[in-house]
C-alpha positions as CSV (number, residue, x, y, z in Angstrom):
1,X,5.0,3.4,65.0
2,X,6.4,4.5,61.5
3,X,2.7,6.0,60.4
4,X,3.7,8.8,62.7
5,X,6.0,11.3,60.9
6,X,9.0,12.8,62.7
7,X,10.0,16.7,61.9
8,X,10.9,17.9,58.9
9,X,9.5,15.0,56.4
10,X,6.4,15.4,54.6
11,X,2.8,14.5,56.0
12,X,1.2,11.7,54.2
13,X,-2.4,12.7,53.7
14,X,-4.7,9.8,51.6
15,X,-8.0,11.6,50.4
16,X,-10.1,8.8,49.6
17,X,-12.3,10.3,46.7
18,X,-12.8,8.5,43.4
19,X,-14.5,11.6,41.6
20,X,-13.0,12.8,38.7
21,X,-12.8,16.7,38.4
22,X,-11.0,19.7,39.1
23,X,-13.6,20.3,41.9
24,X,-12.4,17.5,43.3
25,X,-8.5,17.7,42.9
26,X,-7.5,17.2,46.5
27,X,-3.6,17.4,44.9
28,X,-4.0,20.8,44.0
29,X,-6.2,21.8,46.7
30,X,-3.4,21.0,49.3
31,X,-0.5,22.1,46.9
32,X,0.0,24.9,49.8
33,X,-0.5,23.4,53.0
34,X,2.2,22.6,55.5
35,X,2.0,22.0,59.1
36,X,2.5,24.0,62.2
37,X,5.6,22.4,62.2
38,X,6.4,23.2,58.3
39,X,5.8,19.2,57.0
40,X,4.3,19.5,53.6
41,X,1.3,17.8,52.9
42,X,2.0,15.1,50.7
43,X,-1.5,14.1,48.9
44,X,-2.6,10.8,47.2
45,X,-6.1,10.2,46.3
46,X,-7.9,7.1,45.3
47,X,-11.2,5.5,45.6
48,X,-11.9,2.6,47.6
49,X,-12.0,0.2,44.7
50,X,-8.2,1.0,44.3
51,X,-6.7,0.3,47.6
52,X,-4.8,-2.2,48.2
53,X,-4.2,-2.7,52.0
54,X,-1.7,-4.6,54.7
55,X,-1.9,-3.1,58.3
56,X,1.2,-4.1,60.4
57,X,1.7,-3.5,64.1
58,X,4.5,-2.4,63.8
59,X,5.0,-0.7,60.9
60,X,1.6,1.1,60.3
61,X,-1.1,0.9,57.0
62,X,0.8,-0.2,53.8
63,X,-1.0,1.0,50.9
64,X,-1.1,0.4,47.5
65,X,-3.4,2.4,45.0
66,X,-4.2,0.9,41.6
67,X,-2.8,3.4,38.4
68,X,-5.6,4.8,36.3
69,X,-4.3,5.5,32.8
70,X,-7.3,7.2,31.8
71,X,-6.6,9.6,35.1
72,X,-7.3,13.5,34.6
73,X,-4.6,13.7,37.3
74,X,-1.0,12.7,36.2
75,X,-0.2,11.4,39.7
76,X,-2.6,8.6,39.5
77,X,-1.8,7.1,36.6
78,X,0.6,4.6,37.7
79,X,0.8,2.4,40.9
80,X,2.2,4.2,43.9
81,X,2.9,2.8,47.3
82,X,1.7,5.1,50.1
83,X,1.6,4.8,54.2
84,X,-1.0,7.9,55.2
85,X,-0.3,9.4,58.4
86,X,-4.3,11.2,58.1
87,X,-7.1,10.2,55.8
88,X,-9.8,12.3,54.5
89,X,-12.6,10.2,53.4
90,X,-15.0,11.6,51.2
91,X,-16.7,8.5,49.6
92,X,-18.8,5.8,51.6
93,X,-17.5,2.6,51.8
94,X,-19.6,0.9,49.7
95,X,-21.2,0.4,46.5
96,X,-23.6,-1.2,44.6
97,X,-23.9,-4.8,43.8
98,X,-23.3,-5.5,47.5
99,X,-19.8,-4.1,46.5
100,X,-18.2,-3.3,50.1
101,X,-15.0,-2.0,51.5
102,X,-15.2,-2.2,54.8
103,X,-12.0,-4.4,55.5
104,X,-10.2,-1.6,53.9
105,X,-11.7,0.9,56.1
106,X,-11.1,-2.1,59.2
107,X,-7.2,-2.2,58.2
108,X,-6.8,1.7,58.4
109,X,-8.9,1.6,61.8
110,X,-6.1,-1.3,62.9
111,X,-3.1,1.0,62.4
112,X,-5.3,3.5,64.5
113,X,-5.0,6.3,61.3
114,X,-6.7,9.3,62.6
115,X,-9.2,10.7,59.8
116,X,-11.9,12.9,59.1
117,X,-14.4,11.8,59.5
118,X,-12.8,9.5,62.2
119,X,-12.6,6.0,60.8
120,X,-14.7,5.2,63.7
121,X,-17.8,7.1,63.1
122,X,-17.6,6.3,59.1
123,X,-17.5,2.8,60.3
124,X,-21.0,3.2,62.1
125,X,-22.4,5.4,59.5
126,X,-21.9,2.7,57.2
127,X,-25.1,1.0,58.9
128,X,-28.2,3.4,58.3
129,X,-29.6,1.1,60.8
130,X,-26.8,2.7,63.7
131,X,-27.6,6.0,62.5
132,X,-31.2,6.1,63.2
133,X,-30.9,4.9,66.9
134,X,-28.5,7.8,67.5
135,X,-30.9,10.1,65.7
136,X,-34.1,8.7,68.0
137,X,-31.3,9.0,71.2
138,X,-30.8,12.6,69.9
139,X,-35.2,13.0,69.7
140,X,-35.5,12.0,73.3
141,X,-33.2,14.9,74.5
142,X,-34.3,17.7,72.6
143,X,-37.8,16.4,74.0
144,X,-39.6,13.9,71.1
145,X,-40.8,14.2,67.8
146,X,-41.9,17.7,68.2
147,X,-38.6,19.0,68.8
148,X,-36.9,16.5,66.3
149,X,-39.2,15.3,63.9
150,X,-37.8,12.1,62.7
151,X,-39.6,9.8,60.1
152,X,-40.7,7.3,62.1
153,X,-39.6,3.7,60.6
154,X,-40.1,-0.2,61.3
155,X,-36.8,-2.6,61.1
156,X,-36.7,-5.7,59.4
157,X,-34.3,-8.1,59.9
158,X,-35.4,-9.9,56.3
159,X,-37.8,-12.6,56.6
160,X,-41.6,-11.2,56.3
161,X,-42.4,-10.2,59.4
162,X,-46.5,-11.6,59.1
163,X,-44.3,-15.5,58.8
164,X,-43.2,-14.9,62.4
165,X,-45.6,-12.3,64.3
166,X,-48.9,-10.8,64.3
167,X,-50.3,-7.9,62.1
168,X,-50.7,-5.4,63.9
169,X,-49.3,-1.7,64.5
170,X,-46.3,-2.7,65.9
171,X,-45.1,-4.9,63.0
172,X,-46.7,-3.5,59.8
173,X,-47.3,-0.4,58.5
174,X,-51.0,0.7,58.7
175,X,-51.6,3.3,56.2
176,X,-50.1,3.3,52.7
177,X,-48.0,4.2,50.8
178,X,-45.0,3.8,52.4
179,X,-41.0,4.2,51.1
180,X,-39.1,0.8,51.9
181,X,-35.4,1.1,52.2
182,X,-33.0,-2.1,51.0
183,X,-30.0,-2.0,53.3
184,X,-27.9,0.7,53.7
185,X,-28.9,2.8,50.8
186,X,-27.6,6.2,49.2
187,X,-27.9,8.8,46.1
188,X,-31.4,7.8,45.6
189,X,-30.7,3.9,44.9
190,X,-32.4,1.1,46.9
191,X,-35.8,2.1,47.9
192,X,-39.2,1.7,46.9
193,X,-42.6,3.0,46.7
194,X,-45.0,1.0,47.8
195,X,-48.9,1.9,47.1
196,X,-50.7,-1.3,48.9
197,X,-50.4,-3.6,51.3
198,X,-50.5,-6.3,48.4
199,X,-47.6,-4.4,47.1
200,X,-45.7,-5.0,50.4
201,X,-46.2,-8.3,50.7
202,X,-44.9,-9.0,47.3
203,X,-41.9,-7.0,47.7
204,X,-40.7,-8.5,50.7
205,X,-41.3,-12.3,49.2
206,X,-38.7,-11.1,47.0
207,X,-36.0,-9.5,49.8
208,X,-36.5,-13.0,51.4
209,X,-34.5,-14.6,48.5
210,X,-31.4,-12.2,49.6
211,X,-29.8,-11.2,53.3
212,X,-30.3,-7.1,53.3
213,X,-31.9,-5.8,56.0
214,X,-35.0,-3.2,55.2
215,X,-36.9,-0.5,56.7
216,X,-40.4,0.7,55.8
217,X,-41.5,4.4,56.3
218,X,-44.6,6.8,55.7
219,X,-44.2,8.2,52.2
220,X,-44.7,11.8,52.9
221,X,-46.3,14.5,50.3
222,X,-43.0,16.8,50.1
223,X,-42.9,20.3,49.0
224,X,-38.9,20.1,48.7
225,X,-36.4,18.8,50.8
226,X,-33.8,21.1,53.2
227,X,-30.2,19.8,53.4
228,X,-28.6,21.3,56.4
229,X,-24.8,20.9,55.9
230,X,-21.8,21.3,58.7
231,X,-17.9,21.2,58.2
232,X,-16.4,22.0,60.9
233,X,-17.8,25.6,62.7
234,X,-19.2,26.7,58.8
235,X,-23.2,25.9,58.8
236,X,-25.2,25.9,55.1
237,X,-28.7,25.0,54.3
238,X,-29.9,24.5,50.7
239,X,-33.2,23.3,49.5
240,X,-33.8,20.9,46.8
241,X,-36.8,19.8,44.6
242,X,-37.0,17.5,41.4
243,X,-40.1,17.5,38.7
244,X,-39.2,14.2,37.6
245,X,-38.9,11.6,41.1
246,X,-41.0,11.5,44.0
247,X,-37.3,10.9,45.8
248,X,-36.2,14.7,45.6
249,X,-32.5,13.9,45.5
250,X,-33.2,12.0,41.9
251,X,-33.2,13.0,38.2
252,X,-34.3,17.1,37.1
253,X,-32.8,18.7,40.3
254,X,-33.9,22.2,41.4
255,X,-31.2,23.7,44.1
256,X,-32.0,27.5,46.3
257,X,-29.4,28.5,48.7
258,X,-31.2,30.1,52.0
259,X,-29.1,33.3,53.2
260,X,-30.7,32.6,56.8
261,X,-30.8,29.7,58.9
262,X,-32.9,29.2,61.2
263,X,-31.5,28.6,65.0
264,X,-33.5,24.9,65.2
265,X,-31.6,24.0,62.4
266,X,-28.2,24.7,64.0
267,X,-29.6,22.9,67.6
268,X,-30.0,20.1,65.3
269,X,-26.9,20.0,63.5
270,X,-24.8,21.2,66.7
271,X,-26.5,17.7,68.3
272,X,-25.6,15.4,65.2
273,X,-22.3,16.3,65.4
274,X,-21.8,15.5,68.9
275,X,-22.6,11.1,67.2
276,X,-20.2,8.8,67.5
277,X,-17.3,10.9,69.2
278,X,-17.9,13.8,67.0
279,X,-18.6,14.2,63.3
280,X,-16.5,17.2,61.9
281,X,-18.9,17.1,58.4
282,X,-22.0,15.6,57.6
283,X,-25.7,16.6,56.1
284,X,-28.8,16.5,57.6
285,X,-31.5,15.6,54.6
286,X,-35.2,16.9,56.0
287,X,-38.3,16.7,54.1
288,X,-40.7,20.1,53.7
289,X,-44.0,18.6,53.4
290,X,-47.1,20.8,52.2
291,X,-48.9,20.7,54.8
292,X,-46.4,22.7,55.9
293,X,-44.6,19.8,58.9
294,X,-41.4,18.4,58.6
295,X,-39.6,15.3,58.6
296,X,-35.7,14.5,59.0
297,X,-35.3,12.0,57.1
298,X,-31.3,10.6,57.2
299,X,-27.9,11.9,58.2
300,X,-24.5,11.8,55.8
301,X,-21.3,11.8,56.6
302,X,-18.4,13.3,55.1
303,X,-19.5,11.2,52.0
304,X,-22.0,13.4,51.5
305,X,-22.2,16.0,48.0
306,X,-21.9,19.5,47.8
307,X,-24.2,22.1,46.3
308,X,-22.1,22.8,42.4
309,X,-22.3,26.4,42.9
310,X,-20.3,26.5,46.3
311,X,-18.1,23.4,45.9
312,X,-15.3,25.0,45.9
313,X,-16.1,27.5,49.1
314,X,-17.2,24.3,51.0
315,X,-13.9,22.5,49.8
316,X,-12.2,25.3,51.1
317,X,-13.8,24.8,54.3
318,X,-12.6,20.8,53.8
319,X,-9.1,21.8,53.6
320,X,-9.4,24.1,56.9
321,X,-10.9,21.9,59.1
322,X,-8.1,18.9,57.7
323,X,-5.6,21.4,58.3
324,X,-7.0,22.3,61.9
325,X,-7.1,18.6,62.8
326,X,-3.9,17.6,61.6
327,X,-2.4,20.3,63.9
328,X,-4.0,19.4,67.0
329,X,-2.4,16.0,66.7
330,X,0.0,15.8,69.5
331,X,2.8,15.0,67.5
332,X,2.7,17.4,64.8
């Protein structure tokens, strides 16, 4: 299959990365790189939005990535036509608006394009709904809510749950207020506050007009929240606070880098990244409350953001465990 490259040509790498910044420069952060087998990395990056996509049997993932003319980097600012042989994908596959991408990312997991994450996991991650049954599988080994203390959460489907069953424990929530969650939701968008049960019933009158799925949760009184980040063997946990939204990850953000971390923390993330057939990076969000408990509250894949003042250390480590990847590939 032509997406695999023979010796001495250049490695097609797509980063898939719509951010704008030197921080973010995936050209000039594998400007170095070759393989074990001296192919130079050949980057182009693009966010979903610009990728144009045919996946043939035969011939591997045909890209096309729309030209920005307002591009910080020169090598986006004109159409290019591109067939990765690896993708790095480091935005989720989705937007708002209902804006989705996933038959890109279905096209790329035709040709069989290995990635990091692998197209397969970001493909399951993409459903917040997937995640959380792997998260409660992960609960029950470590030995329940003690060991892994999960938010707990109810599913709906859509239509108000009081329309079809009774209201009782095991379909409403009984003490309020409680955080409900429109679909598959991200950077703080798509959830809700709820103080009442009157205030429940009117929201989900409204969801009942559109087809997202929601979850409800406990809102929990939170000191700050913990992110406990992995790429590849590198571990980092960060806390973060804001003064101005109850969601922590939202508006006047407070950030402390912990020198230690504690060894529960790294049982936890050393199960999370054992999901899906292995996640190489992701983030762990828990939630600090004042009483003093926890709460883990979601998992990110290799969407997820890094902490300003060691973006470009944790990029480093990015470009490592690409590198490390690539080369195990058995024909590289």
């Amino acid at each position: 299959m032509s997406s695999q490259p023979s010796q001495n040509t250049s490695f097609n790498l797509l980063v898939i990365d719509y951010n704008q910044s030197e921080q973010s420069n995936w050209y000039k952060l594998f400007s170095n790189c070759v393989t074990q087998k001296g192919q130079k990395i050949q980057v182009e990056q693009a966010g979903w939005e610009e990728i144009k996509l045919v996946s043939n049997s035969d011939y591997g993932p045909l890209l096309e990535l729309k030209g920005k003319n307002d591009s910080i980097f020169k090598q986006q600012r004109q159409d290019r036509n591109f067939t990765p042989h690896f993708v790095l994908v480091r935005n989720f596959p989705s937007a708002l608006h209902t804006e989705s991408y996933r038959n890109v990312l279905l096209g790329l997991m035709f040709a069989n394009v290995p990635a990091v994450n692998s197209l397969d996991s970001i493909y399951m991650c993409s459903e917040k709904p997937i995640v959380y049954g792997k998260l409660k599988e992960i609960q029950k080994k470590l030995g329940g809510f003690e060991a892994f203390p999960l938010i707990p959460q109810i599913y709906y489907p859509n239509i108000r749950t009081c329309d079809w069953f009774e209201e009782n424990e095991k379909t409403l929530p009984q003490q309020f207020p409680v955080v409900c969650k429109i679909g598959t939701v991200h950077a703080g968008f798509g959830k809700q506050k709820l103080d009442t049960k009157s205030q429940f019933d009117d929201f989900t009158t409204v969801l009942a007009l559109y087809k997202d799925y929601f979850t409800c949760e406990p809102f929990c009184n939170v000191e700050y929240d913990l992110r406990l980040q992995k790429i590849g063997d590198h571990y980092r946990v960060y806390q973060r606070s804001s003064d101005s939204s109850w969601k922590n990850n939202w508006g006047a953000m407070k950030f402390k880098p912990h020198d230690t971390i504690e060894e529960r923390y790294k049982i936890w993330m050393n199960e999370v990244s054992k999901m899906f057939g292995g996640l190489d990076m992701f983030t762990l969000d828990v939630m600090k409350l004042k009483d003093g408990t926890e709460r883990i509250l979601e998992l990110n894949d290799s969407s997820m953001g890094l902490l300003f003042d060691f973006e470009a250390e944790d990029n480093a480590h990015i470009v490592e465990l690409v590198m490390k990847k690539i080369n195990d590939l058995p024909h590289v």
